[in-house]
C-alpha positions as CSV (number, residue, x, y, z in Angstrom):
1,X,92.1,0.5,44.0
2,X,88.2,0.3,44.5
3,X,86.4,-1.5,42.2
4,X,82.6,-0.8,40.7
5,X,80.2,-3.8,42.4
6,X,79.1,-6.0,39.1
7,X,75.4,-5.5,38.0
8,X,73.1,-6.8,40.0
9,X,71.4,-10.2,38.3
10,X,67.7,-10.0,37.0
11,X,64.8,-8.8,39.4
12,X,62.6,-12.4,40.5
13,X,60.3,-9.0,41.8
14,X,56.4,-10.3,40.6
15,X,55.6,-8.1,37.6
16,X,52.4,-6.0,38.0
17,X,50.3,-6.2,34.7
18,X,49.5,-4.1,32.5
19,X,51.3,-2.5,29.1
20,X,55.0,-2.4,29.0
21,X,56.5,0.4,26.5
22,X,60.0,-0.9,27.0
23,X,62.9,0.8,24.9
24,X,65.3,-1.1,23.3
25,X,68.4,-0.4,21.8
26,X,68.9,1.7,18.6
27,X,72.0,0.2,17.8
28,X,74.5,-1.2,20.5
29,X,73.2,-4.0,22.3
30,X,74.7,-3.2,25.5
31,X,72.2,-0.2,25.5
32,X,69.3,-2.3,26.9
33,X,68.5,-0.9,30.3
34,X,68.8,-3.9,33.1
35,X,64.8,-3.0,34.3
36,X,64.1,-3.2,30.6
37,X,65.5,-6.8,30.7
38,X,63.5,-7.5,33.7
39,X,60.5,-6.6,32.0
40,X,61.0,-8.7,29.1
41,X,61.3,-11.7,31.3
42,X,58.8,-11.5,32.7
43,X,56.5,-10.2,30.3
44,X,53.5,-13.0,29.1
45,X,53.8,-12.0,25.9
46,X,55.8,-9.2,23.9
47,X,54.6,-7.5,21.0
48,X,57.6,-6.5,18.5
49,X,57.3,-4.1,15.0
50,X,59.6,-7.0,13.6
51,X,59.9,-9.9,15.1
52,X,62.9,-10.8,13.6
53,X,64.5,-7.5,15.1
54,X,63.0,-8.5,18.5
55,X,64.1,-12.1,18.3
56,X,67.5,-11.2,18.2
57,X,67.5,-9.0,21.2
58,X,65.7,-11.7,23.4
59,X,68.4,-14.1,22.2
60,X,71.6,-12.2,22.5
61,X,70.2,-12.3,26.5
62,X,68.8,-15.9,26.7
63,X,65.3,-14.9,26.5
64,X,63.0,-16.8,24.9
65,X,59.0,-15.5,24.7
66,X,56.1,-15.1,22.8
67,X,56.7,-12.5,20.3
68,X,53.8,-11.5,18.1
69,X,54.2,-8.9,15.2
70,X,52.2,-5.7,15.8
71,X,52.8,-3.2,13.1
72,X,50.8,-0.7,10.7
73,X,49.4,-3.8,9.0
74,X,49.2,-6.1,11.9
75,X,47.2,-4.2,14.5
76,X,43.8,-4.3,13.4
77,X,44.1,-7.7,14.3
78,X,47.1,-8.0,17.1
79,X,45.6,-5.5,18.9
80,X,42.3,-6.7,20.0
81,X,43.9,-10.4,20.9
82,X,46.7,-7.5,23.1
83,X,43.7,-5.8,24.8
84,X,42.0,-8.8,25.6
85,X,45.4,-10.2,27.3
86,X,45.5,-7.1,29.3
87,X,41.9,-7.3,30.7
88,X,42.6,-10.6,32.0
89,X,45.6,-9.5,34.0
90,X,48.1,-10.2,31.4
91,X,51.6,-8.6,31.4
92,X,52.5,-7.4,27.6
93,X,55.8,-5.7,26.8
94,X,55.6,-3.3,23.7
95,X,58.9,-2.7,21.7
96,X,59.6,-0.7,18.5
97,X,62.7,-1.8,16.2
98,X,65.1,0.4,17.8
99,X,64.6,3.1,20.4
100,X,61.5,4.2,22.4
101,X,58.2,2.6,21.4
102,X,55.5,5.2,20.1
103,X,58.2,7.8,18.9
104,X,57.3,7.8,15.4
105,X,56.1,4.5,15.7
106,X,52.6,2.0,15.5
107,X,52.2,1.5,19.1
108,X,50.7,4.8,19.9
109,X,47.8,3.3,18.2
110,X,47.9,0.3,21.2
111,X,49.0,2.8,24.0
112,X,46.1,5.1,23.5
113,X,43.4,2.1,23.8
114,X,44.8,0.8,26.8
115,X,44.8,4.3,28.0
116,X,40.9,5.1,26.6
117,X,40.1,1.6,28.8
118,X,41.8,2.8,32.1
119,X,44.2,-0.4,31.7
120,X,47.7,-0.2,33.2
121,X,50.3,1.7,31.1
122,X,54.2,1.7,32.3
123,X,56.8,3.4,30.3
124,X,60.2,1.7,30.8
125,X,62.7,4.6,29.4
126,X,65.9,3.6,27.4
127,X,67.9,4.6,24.3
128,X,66.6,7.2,21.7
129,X,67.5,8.2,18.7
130,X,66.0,11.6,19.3
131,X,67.8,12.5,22.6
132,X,70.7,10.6,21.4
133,X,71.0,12.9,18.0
134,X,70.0,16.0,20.4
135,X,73.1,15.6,22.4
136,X,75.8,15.1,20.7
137,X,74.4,18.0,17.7
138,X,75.6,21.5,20.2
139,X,72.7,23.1,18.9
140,X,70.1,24.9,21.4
141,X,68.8,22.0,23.8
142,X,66.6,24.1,26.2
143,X,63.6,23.8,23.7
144,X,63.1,21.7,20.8
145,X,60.5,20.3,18.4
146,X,60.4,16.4,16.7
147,X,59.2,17.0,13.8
148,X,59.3,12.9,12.5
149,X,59.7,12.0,9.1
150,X,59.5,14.5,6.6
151,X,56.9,13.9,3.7
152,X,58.3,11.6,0.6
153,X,57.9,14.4,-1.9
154,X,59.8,17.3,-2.7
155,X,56.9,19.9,-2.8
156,X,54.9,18.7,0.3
157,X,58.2,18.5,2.2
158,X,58.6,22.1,1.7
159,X,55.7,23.1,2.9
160,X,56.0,21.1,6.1
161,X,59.2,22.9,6.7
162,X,57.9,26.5,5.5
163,X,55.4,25.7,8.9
164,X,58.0,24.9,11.1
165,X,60.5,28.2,9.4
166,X,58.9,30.4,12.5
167,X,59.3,28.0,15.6
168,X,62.3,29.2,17.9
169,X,63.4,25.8,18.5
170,X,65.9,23.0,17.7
171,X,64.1,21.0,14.9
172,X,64.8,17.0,14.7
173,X,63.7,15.4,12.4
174,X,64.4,11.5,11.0
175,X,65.1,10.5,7.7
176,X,65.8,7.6,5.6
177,X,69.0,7.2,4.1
178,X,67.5,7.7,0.4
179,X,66.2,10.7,0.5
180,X,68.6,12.0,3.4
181,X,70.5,14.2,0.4
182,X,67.3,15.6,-1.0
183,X,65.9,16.5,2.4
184,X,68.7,18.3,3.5
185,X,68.2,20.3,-0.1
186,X,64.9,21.3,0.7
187,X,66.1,22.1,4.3
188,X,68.8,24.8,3.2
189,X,66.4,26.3,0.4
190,X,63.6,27.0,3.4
191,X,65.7,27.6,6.4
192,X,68.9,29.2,4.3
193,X,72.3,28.6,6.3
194,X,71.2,27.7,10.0
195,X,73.7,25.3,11.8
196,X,72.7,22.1,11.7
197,X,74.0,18.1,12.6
198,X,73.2,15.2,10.4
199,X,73.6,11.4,12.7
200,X,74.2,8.3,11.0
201,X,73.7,5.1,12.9
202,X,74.0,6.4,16.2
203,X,75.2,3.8,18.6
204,X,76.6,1.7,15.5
205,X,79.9,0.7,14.9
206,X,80.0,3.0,11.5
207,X,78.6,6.3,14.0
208,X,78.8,9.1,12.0
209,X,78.0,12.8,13.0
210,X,78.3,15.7,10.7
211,X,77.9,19.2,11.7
212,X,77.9,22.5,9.7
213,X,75.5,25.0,7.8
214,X,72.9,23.1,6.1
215,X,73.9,24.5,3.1
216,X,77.1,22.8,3.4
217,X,76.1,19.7,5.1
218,X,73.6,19.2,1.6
219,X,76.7,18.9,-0.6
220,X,79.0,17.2,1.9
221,X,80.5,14.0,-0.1
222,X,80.4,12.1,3.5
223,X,76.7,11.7,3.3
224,X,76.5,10.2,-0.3
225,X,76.7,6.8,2.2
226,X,73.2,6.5,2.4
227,X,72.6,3.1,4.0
228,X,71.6,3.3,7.9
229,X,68.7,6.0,9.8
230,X,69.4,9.6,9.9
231,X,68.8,12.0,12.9
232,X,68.8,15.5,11.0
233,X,69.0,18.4,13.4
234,X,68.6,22.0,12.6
235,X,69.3,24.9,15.2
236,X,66.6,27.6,15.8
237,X,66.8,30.7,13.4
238,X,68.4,34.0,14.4
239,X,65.5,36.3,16.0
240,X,64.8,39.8,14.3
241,X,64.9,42.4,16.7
242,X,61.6,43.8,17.2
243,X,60.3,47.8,15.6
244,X,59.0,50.4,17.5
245,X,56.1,49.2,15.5
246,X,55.9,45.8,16.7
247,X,56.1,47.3,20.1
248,X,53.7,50.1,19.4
249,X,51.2,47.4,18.3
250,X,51.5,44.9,20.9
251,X,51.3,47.5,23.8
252,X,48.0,49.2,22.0
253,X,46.9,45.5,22.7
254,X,47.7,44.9,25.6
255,X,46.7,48.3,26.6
256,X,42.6,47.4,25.8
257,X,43.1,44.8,28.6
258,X,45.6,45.7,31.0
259,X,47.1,48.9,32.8
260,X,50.1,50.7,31.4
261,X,52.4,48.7,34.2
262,X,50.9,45.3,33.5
263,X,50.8,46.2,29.9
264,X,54.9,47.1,29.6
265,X,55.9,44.0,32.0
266,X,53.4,41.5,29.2
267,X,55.4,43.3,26.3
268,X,58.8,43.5,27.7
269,X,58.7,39.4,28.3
270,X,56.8,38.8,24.7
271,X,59.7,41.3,22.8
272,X,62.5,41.4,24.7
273,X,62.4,45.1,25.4
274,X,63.4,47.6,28.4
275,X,60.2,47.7,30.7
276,X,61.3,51.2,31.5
277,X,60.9,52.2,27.7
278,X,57.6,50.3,27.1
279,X,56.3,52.0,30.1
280,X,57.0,55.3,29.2
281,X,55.2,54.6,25.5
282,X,52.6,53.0,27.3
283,X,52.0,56.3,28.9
284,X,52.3,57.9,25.9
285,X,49.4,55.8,23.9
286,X,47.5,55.9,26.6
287,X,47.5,59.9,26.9
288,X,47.0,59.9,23.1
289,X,44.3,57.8,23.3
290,X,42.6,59.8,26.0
């Protein structure tokens, strides 16, 4: 029987400086990624949403650095002190509480001056709560849209998702367990039945992934648990088939800029129609026209 060689043991590789956006675990600790360990180690200095959060993820792998808190309230004055670190050659590791620094998260703020200063950004890739959600939801994966946190309020939330109604894509969004039941309300009174997946602690020893019409999955009694995050996924809505209008509108547009061949081949990839057919009305218009 073969057997799998055992990890290898940290890098003692020098580590360039620069800005480290190192993802960390969203809820299993065994999700830390071993480069991401390396990276912590040998960081000078590691700048954590919650330091408490942080400190417990150093220790469970016998790390012990500088952590300093850098949050919405702390980085008008832990980001300077971060930049200046940086400039002299320093190497600063950037984590969020769980997941992928910047993804709905402070540090975009920190990432974005480096950037604006031509210092040395490195992302370290890792878990996500995003991707994580996106897998497991079997809804559309091809093309998707994060969409964040949805506003507090019930009539602004609405609106935000009356934008998004139109997009073609997988919506994500994240959610706090208190107003997980209310969200998913609004969701099914703007985008009516679509299928949809609601996560709970992904990673986390109570896991739990719900998927149905979001109708149903807004009265589901399994999600009146509200402690934990939320990953709420909602599937792209069903495409109307386009009118002889539609098409008659986009080719008379296409028509003031192209010839009847280019002008059926732009339609026929925008609508979904025969080429043959929006080549023949294409003909058609033109004549008319002429």
């Amino acid at each position: 029987m073969s057997r799998h060689p055992p990890p290898p043991a940290l890098s003692d590789a020098p580590l360039a400086p620069g800005l480290y956006l190192v993802a960390t675990p969203i809820g299993n600790l065994r999700d830390i990624t071993l480069r991401a360990l390396d990276v912590l180690a040998a960081a000078d200095l590691v700048l954590a949403e919650d330091t408490r959060v942080a400190g417990k993820l150093l220790s469970a792998y016998g790390l012990n650095k500088p952590l300093e808190r850098y949050d919405e309230h702390s980085a008008e004055r832990a980001g300077p002190k971060a930049l200046a670190r940086l400039r002299e050659g320093g190497r600063v590791a950037l984590v969020s509480d769980a997941g992928t620094p910047l993804v709905s998260d402070p540090g975009y703020r920190l990432a974005k001056e480096a950037i604006a200063e031509r210092l040395p950004v490195f992302p370290i890739p890792g878990a996500s709560a995003l991707l994580a959600g996106l897998t497991v939801a079997g809804l559309p994966t091809d093309r998707f849209l994060f969409a964040g946190f949805p506003p507090p309020k019930s009539a602004a939330r609405r609106a935000a998702f009356e934008e998004l109604a139109g997009y073609r894509a997988t919506l994500v969004f994240f959610e706090g367990g208190s107003r997980v039941a209310d969200s998913l309300a609004d969701m099914a009174a703007v985008f009516g039945p679509r299928e949809a997946c609601v996560c709970r602690e992904l990673t986390k020893l109570y896991e739990t992934v719900l998927r149905g019409p979001l109708d149903a999955l807004a009265e589901d009694p399994r999600l009146e648990e509200t402690r934990g995050e939320f990953v709420i996924l909602v599937g792209p809505g069903r495409e109307e088939a386009a009118t002889a209008e539609d098409a008659d509108r986009a080719l008379t547009d296409a028509l003031s800029r192209l010839k009847p061949a280019d002008a059926a081949a732009e339609v026929a990839k925008a609508l979904g129609l025969p080429r043959r057919d929006l080549y023949r009305r294409a003909m058609e218009l033109k004549g008319a026209k002429g």
